[in-house]
C-alpha positions as CSV (number, residue, x, y, z in Angstrom):
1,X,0.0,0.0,0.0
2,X,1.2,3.1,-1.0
3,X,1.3,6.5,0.8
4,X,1.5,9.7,-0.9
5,X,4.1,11.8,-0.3
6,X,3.0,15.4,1.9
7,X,2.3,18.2,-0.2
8,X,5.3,20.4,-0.2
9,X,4.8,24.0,1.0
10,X,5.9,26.3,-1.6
11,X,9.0,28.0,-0.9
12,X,8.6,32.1,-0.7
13,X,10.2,34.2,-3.1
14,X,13.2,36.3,-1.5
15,X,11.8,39.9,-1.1
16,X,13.4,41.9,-3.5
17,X,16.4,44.3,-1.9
18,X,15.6,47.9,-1.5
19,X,15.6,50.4,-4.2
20,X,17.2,54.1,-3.4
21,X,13.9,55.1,-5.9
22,X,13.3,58.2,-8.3
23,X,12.5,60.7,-5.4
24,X,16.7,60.0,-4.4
25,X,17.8,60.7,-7.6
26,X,16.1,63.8,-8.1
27,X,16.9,64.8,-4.4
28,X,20.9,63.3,-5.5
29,X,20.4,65.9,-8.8
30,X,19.1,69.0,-7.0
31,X,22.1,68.7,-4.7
32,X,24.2,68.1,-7.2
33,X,23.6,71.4,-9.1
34,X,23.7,73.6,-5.7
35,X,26.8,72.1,-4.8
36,X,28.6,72.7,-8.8
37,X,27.3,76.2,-7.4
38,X,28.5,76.1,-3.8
39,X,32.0,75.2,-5.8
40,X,32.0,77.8,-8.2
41,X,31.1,80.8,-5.5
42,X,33.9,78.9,-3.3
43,X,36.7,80.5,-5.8
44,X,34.5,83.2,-7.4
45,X,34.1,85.3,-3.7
46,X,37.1,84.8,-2.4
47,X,38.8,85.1,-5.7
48,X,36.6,88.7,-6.7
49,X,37.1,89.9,-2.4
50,X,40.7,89.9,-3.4
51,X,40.5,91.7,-6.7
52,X,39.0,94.5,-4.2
53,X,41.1,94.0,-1.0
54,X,44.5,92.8,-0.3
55,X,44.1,92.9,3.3
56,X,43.4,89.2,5.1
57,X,41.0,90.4,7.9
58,X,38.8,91.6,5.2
59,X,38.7,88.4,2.7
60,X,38.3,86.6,5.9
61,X,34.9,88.7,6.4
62,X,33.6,87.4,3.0
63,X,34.1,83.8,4.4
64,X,32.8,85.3,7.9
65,X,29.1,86.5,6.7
66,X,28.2,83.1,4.8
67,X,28.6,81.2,7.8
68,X,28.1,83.4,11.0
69,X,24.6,82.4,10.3
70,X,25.3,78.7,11.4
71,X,25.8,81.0,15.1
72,X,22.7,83.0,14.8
73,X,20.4,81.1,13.0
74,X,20.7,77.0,12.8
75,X,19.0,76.6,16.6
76,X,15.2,78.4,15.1
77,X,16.0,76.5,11.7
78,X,15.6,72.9,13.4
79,X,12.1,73.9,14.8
80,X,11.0,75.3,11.7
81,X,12.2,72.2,9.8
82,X,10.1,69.8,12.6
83,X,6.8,71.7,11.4
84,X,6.9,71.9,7.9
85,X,6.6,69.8,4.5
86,X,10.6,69.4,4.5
87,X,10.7,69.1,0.8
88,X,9.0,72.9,0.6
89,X,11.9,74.0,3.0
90,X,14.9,72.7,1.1
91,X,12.9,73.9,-2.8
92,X,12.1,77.4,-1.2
93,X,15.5,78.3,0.1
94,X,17.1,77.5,-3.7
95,X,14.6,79.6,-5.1
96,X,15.7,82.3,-2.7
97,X,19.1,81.6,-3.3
98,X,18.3,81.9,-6.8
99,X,17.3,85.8,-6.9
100,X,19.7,86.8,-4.2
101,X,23.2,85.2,-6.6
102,X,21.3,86.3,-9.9
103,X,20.7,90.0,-8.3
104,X,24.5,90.2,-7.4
105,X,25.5,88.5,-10.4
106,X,23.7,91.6,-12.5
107,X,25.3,94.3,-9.9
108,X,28.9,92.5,-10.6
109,X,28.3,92.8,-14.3
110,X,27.8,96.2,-14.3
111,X,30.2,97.2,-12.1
112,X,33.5,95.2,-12.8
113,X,34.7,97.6,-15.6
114,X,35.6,100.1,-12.6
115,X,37.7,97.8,-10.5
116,X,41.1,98.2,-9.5
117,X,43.9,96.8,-11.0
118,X,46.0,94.9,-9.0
119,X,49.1,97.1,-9.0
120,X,46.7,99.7,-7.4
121,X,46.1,97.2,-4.9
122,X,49.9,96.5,-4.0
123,X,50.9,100.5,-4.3
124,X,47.8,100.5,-1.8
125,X,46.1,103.6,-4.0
126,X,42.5,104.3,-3.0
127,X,39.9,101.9,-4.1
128,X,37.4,103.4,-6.4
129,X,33.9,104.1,-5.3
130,X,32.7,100.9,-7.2
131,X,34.8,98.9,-5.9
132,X,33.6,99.9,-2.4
133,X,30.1,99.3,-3.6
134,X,31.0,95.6,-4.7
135,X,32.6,94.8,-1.5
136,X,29.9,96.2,0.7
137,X,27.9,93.9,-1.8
138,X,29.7,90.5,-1.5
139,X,29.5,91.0,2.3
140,X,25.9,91.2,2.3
141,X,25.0,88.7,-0.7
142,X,27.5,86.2,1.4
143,X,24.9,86.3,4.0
144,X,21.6,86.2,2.7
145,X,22.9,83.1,1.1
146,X,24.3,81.8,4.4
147,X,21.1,82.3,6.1
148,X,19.5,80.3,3.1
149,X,21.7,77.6,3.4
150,X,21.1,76.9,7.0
151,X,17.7,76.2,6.7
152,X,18.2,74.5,3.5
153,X,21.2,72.3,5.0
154,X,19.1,71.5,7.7
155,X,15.9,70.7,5.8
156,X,17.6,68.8,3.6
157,X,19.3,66.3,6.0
158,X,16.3,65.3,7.7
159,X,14.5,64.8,4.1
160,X,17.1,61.8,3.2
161,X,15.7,59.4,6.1
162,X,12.4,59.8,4.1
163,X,13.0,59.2,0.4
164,X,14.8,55.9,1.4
165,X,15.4,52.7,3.3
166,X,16.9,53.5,6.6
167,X,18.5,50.2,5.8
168,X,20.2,52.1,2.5
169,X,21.8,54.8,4.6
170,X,24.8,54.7,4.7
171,X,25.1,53.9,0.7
172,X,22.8,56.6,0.0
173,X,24.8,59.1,1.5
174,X,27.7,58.0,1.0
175,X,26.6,58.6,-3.0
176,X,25.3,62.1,-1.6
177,X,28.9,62.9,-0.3
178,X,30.3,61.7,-3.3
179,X,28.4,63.9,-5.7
180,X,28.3,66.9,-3.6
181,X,31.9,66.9,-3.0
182,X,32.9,65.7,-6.8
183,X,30.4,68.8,-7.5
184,X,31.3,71.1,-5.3
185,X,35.3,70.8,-5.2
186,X,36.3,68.5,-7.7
187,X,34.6,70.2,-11.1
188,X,33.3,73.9,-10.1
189,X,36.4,75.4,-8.3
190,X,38.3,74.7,-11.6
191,X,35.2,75.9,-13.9
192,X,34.8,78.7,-11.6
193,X,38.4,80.0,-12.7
194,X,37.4,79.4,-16.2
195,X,34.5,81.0,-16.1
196,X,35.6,84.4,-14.2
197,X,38.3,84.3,-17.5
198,X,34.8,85.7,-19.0
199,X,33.9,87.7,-16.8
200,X,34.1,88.5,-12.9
201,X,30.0,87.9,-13.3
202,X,29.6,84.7,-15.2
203,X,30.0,82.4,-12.2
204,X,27.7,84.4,-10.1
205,X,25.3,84.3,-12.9
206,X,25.8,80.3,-13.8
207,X,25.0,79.7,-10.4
208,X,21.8,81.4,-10.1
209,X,20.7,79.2,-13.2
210,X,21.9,76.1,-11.2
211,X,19.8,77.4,-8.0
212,X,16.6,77.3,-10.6
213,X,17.2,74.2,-11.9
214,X,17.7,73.0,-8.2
215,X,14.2,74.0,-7.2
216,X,12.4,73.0,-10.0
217,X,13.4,69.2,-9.0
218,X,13.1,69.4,-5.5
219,X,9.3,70.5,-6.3
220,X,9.0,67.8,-8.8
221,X,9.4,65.1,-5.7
222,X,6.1,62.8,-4.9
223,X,4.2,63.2,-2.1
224,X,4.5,65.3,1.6
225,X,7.6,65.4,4.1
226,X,6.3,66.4,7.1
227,X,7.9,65.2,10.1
228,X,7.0,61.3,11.0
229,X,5.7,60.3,14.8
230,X,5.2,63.1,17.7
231,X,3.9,66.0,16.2
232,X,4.8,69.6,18.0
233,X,1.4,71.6,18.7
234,X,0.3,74.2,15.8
235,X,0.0,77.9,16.0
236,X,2.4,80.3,17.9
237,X,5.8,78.8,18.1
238,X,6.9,78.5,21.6
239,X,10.9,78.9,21.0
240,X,12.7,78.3,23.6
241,X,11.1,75.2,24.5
242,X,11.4,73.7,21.1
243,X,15.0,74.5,20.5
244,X,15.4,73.0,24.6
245,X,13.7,70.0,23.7
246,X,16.4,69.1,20.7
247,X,19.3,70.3,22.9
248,X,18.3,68.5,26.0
249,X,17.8,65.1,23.8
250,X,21.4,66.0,22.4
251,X,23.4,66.4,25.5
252,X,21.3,63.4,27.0
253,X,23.0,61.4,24.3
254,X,27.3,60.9,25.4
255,X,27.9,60.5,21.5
256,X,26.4,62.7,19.8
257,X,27.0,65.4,22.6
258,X,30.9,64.1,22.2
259,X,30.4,64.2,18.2
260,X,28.9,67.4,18.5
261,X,31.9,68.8,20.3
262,X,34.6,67.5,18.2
263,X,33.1,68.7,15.0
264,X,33.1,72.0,16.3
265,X,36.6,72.2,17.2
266,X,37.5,70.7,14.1
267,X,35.3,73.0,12.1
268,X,37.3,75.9,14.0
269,X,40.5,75.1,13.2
270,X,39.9,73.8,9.1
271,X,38.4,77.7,9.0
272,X,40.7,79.0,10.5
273,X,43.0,77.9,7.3
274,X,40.4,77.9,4.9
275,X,40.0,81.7,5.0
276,X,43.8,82.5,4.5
277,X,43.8,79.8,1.9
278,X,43.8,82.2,-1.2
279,X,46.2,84.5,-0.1
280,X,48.1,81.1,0.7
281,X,48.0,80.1,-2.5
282,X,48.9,83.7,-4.1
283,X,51.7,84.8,-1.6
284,X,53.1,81.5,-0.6
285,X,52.7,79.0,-3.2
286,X,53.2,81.7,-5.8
287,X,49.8,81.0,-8.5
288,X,48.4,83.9,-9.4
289,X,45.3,82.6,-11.4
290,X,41.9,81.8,-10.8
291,X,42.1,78.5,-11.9
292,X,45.3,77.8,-10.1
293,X,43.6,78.3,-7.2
294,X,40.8,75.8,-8.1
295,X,43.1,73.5,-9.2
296,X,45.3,73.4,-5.9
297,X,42.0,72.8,-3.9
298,X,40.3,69.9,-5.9
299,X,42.8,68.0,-4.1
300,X,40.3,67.5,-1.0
301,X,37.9,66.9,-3.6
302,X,39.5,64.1,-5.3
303,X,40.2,62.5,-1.9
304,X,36.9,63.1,-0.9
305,X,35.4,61.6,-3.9
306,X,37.8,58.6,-2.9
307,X,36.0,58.6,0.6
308,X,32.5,58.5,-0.6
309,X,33.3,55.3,-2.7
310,X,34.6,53.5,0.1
311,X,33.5,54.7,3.0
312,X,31.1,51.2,3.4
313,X,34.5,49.3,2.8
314,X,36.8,51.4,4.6
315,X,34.3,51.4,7.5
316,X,33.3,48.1,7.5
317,X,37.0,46.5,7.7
318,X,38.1,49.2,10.4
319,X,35.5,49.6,12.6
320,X,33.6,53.1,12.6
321,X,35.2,54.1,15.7
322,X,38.5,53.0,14.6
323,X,37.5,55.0,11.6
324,X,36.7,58.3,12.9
325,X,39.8,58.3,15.3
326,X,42.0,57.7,12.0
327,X,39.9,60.5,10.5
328,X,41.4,63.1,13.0
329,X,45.1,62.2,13.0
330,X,45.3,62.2,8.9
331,X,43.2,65.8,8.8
332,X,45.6,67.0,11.8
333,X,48.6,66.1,10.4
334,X,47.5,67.3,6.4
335,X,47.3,70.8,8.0
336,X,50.6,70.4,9.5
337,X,52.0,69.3,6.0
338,X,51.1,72.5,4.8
339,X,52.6,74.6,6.9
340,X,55.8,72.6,7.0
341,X,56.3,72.0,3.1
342,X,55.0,74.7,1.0
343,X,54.9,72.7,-2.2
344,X,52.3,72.9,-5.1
345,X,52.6,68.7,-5.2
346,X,52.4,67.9,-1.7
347,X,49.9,70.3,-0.6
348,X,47.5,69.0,-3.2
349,X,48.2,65.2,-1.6
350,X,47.8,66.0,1.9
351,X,44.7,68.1,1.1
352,X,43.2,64.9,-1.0
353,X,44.4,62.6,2.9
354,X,42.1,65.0,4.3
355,X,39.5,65.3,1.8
356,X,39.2,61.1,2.3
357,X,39.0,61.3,6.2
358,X,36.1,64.0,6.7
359,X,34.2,62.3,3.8
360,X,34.5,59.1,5.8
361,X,34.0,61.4,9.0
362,X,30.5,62.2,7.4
363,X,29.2,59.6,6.1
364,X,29.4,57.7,9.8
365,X,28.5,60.4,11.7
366,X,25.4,61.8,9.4
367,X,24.3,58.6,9.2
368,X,24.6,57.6,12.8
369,X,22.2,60.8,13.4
370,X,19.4,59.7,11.0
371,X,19.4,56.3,12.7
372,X,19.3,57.0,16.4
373,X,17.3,60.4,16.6
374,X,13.4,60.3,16.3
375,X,12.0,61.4,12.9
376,X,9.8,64.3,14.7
377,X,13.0,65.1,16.6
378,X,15.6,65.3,13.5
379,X,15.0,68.7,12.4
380,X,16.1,70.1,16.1
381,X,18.3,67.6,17.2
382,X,20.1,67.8,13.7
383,X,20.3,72.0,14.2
384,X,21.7,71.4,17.7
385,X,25.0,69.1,16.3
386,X,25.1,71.6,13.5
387,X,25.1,74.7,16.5
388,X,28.1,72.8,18.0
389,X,29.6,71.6,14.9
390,X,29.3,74.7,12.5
391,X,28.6,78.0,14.3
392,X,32.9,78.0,15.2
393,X,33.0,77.9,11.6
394,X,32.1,81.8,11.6
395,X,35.0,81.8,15.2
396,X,37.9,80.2,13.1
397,X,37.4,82.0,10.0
398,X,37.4,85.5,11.8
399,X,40.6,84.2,13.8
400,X,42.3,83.0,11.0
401,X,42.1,86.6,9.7
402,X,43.2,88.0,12.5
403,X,46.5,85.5,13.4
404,X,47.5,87.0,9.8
405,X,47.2,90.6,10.5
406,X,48.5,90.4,13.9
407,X,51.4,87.9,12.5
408,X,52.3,89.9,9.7
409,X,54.9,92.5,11.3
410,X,56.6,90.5,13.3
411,X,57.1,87.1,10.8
412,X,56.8,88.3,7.4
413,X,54.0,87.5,5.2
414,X,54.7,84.4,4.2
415,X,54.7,83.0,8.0
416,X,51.9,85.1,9.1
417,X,50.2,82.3,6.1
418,X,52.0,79.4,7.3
419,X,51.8,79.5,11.0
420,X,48.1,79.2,11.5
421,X,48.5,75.8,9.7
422,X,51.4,74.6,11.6
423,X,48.3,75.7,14.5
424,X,45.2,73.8,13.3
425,X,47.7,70.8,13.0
426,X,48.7,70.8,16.3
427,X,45.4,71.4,18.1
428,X,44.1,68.2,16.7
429,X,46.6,65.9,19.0
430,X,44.7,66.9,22.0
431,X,41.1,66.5,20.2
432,X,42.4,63.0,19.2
433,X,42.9,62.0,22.8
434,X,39.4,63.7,24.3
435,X,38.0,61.3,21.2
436,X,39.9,57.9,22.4
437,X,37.2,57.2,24.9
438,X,34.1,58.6,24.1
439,X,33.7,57.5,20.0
440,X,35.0,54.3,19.8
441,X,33.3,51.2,17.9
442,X,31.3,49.9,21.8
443,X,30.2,53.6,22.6
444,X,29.1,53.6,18.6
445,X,27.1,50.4,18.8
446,X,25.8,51.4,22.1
447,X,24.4,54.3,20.8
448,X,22.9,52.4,17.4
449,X,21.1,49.7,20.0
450,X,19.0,52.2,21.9
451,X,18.0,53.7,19.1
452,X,14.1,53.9,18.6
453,X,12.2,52.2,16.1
454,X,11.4,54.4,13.2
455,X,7.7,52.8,13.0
């Protein structure tokens, strides 16, 4: 007597992996095209603020008035980002940014025929009235922008968790760092110095265009991104309490109150260099062209394209904590380099070192924030870290401007440039140690445990 065999249970299909989806790419695009422009005013400001000024504390100013608004303003941006549609947020602030570069674009064009020549500058004749005009210009352009971006930073941050898998975070901003930065100072520093061969105007102008273009995608994406889970109370914003909500949930947290820290300081001291780093390149190095200067700093850029293509690998064979230690020593000891060895070939190498180790930096520690902090809680929490980790941008580049000037009579320019290098290098030795304990890989995967459930 036979007996038929059971019935076997059909086997289920594999679910099919994630997808990043259409809504990333555009979002991937948009920032794409604001950071080609982010590049191309990187060389175009500082590179037109010293066609007007030779003196370093008042380039540094330039620098200064895009991102003193990280002090003043990121704290009110998180609330308003954790009660609005977060796509509006990031497409309005482009659009602003749109007629705020296209308006000073037109002023540059009409104005750039009357600017001084840069003997005039060295024989230290008086600037012409237009030139004063422009200046006074830059200074406030630099900051309607800056008070753009903060929002639009911000807005834009919390929007990733949204478009895609939290599962696909890491590899979708790891792609978002690699565009931005290939973007941003990798292809526009060098087309900025191409462009300005045009006219002063032209990149000012291209990047409005790239602002509208920006916008127009970011409007284009599906659906509504308002903030997921607890949902603040609507009509009159109580501030205080809203911006103490995000910083209490911060400093609750020993990482991200730690991470908070060390960004700022390291924030400081990279601005601190940044805003000598034209006159670096012109009185030390020795290049005297736009796109010199563009040249000498896609060096980060290609390093940092390097990080966003293996930042997965890199992290996943070291250890994120491991990682983020390294990250310090090679961006403490590329500033050093600079200081030390003056040379077109090595300061482009050490400058792609440290372009690799804060992509890597990032892409951990942006990605570590998206995970662990509650969706409703992102946009203040997120402007918090970004209080900490970027208002000292605005500190260092004011100082760095002012070591120069004070410098200057008693070391010769070409110290007075060097020596606040040698600085920034040598402040990162103690940051590395205050990091040892309180980053590593257990306090990392503590910190990823507790984390809520995004449902």
């Amino acid at each position: 007597m036979s007996t038929a065999e059971p019935a076997s249970e059909p086997v289920p299909e594999p679910a099919a992996p994630p997808r990043l989806g259409s809504d990333y790419w555009k979002l991937l695009s948009a920032g794409g095209m604001t950071n080609l422009g982010d590049g191309l005013m990187t060389v175009a400001v500082l590179w037109l603020a010293s066609a007007l000024t030779r003196d370093p504390l008042l380039i540094a100013l330039v620098a200064l008035a895009t991102r003193v608004p990280w002090l003043l303003f990121s704290l009110p941006a998180g609330v308003i980002t954790d009660r609005f549609d977060r796509r509006l947020l990031v497409a309005w602030t482009d659009a602003a940014r749109f007629a705020v570069v296209a308006a000073f674009g037109v002023l540059v064009l009409f104005t750039e025929g009357g600017l001084p020549t840069p003997g005039q500058l060295a024989a230290g004749e008086g600037v012409p009235a237009s030139a004063t005009l422009l200046l006074a210009g830059l200074y406030a352009m630099s900051f309607l922008v800056g008070c753009a971006e903060v929002i639009r930073d911000n807005a834009a941050q919390t929007l990733l968790p949204s478009v895609v898998d939290r599962r696909l975070l890491e590899k979708a901003n790891g792609r978002l760092w690699g565009m931005e930065v290939t973007t941003n100072q990798f292809v526009g520093p060098p087309l900025a110095g191409v462009l300005m061969g045009l006219a002063l105007a032209v990149p000012f102008l291209f990047n409005a265009g790239l602002l509208a273009v920006s916008a127009a995608l970011l409007f284009a994406l599906a659906g509504t991104y308002r903030p997921r889970g607890q949902q603040v109370s609507s009509g009159r914003i109580a501030w205080r309490a809203e911006i103490g909500t995000g910083f209490r949930w911060l400093w609750d947290n020993p990482v991200l109150r730690a991470l908070a820290l060390l960004l700022g300081a390291l924030n400081l001291v990279s601005a601190m260099t940044f805003a000598l780093m034209v006159l670096y390149v012109q009185d030390v190095l020795g290049l005297f062209q736009g796109w010199q200067f563009g040249l000498v700093i896609t060096g980060g850029a290609a390093g940092a394209i390097l990080g966003s293509l293996l930042a997965e690998r890199i992290t996943a064979k070291l250890g994120d904590g491991r990682c983020l230690l390294g990250a310090i020593g090679l961006m403490g000891v590329s500033s050093a380099v600079m200081g030390f060895v003056p040379v077109v070939g090595v300061v482009w190498l050490v400058s792609a070192l440290s372009g690799t180790a804060g992509v890597v930096w990032n892409v951990i520690t942006v990605s570590l924030r998206q995970r662990i902090i509650p969706d409703h809680l992102l946009g203040r929490v997120n402007s918090v870290y970004r209080f900490f980790g970027w208002g000292t941008i605005s500190v260092g580049t004011l100082l760095g401007g002012l070591l120069a000037v004070v410098l200057e009579p008693g070391l010769g320019r070409e110290w007075a440039l060097r020596l606040p290098f040698l600085l920034a290098g040598a402040v990162h030795l103690p940051l590395l140690v205050y990091a040892w304990r309180r980053v590593n890989g257990e306090r990392l995967a503590r910190a990823r445990s507790a984390a809520p459930d995004p449902t």
